[in-house]
C-alpha positions, 0 to 999 in steps of 0.5 A: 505033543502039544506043549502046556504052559504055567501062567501066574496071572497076577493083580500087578504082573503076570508071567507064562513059562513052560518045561524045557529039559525037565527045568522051568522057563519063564517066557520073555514077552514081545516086549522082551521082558519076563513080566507083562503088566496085568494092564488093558486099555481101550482108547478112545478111537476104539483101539484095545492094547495090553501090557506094557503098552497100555500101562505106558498111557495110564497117564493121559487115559486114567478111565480108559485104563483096567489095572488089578482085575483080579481084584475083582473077579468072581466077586459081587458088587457089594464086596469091593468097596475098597477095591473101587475106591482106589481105581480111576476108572468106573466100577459098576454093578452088572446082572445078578450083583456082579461087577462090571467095568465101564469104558467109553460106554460098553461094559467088561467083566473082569473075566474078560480083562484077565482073558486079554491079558491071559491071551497076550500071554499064551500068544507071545508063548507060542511065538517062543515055542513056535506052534499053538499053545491051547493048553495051561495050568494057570494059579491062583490066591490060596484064599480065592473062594470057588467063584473066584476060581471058577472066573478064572477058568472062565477067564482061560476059556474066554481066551481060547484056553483049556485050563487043565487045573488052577492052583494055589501059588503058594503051592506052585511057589512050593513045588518049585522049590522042593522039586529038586529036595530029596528030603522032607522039609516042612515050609512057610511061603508067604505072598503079599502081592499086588492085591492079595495075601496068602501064607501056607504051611507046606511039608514039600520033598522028593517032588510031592507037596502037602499042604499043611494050612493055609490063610490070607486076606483077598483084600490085602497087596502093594495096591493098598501099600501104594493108595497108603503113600497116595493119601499121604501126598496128597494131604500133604499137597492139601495143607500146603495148596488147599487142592485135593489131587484125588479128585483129578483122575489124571494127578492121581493116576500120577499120585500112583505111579509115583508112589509104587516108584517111591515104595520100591526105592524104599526098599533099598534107599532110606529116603527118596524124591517124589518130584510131580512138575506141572501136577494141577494148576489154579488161578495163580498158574500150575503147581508142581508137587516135590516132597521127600519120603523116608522109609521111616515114615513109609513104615509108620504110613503102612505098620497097620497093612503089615499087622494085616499081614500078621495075623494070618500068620499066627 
């Protein structure tokens, strides 16, 4: 019997395990790691990578690169203002309001960039288990509407997949924990991620899961933690050299990666060094960017993103 796989497919990373012996097993990729990054990129001789690979070259290739589709999917144009304004690359409106990316002059739906990454997933699951993988269950944000759901099985199918259920990761995120409770527990779990946010009341024991409530915020992740560092440096960079790095699609790729970089140091450094040499350059020659973040400070940037966070949860 053909074997069926479980993909989280995230706004950040993603991941692909099946059952072995009755226990969940997160599949390494190619790479050899257990997350693939959500990340695919079309070069401008036409190649298209996926991964890990086409998050290495984000740097020198800012507009050709599609990060954090599921941002995007199943949603209509005229309800990702934020989204777009924390992206590089070109974001604009298709047929019926929908939202399309456009690279080197073709157009891609979101759908079609969470196929590619859902494709290199099942892939490098069936090179693991040594025979085709059709079938998946694949999860989804609580708080996804019913056209974010279904762009996401169309995602599946674009990919070659019967996707026999998508769930709410809160609830797989529950079961995976209760799965071996024989007593009832009632639990909260509560997902902020890269681009969305959910918390769910769960009664979870002897293998079921009920879900009690749930809430969230599709608009709300570490993407926006990251854009909150970003405008900070780069005002700061402004008052001192009177150049704006956000204008410059290169630095600000820089301005992002160097802050994700900084906000998980955070998490167990109270201060750290953000060091950007070579970052923009002027009349007077190149300007290099080093500056200290404490996570005090990082609080004080974020304590509005985490009231957000809050709310849901009363």
């Amino acid at each position: 019997m053909a074997k069926t796989v479980g993909i989280d497919l995230g706004t950040t990373n993603s991941v692909v395990a099946v059952m072995e012996g009755g226990t969940p097993v997160v599949i390494a990729n190619a790479e050899g790691s257990r997350t693939t990054p959500s990340v695919v990129a079309f070069t401008k001789d036409g190649t298209r990578l996926v991964g890990a690979i086409a998050k290495r070259q984000a740097v020198i290739n800012p507009e050709g690169t599609i990060f954090s589709a599921k941002r995007f999917i199943g949603r209509n144009y005229n309800e990702v203002d934020s989204e777009i304004k924390i992206v590089p690359y070109k974001v604009v409106p298709g047929p019926n309001n929908s939202v399309r990316f456009e690279v080197n002059n073709k157009t891609y739906a979101p759908e079609e960039i969470s196929a590619q990454v859902l494709r290199k997933l099942v892939d490098d699951a069936s090179a693991y288990l040594g025979e085709k993988v059709t079938d998946a269950v694949i999860t989804v944000p609580a708080y996804f509407n019913d056209a974010q759901r279904q762009a996401t099985k169309d995602a599946g199918r674009i990919a070659g997949l019967n996707v026999l259920r998508v769930i709410n990761e809160p609830t797989a995120a529950a079961l995976a924990y209760g799965a071996d409770k024989k007593k009832n527990e009632t639990v909260m779990v509560f997902d902020l991620g890269g681009g969305t946010f959910d918390v769910s009341i769960l009664d979870v024991g002897e293998g079921i899961c009920e879900v009690r409530s749930t809430s969230g915020d599709t608009h709300l992740g570490g993407d926006d933690f990251d854009k909150c560092v970003v405008d900070y440096i780069a005002e700061e960079f402004k008052k001192s050299h009177g150049i704006d790095l956000r204008n410059d699609r290169q630095a600000l790729q820089r301005l992002y990666e160097a802050a994700e970089k900084a906000k998980c140091e955070l998490s167990s450094m109270t201060q750290t060094e953000i060091n950007l040499p070579f970052i923009t350059a002027d009349a007077s020659g190149p300007k290099h960017l080093t500056m200290t973040l404490t996570r005090a400070k990082f609080d004080q940037l974020t304590a509005h993103l985490v009231e957000r966070c809050m709310n849901p949860v009363r």
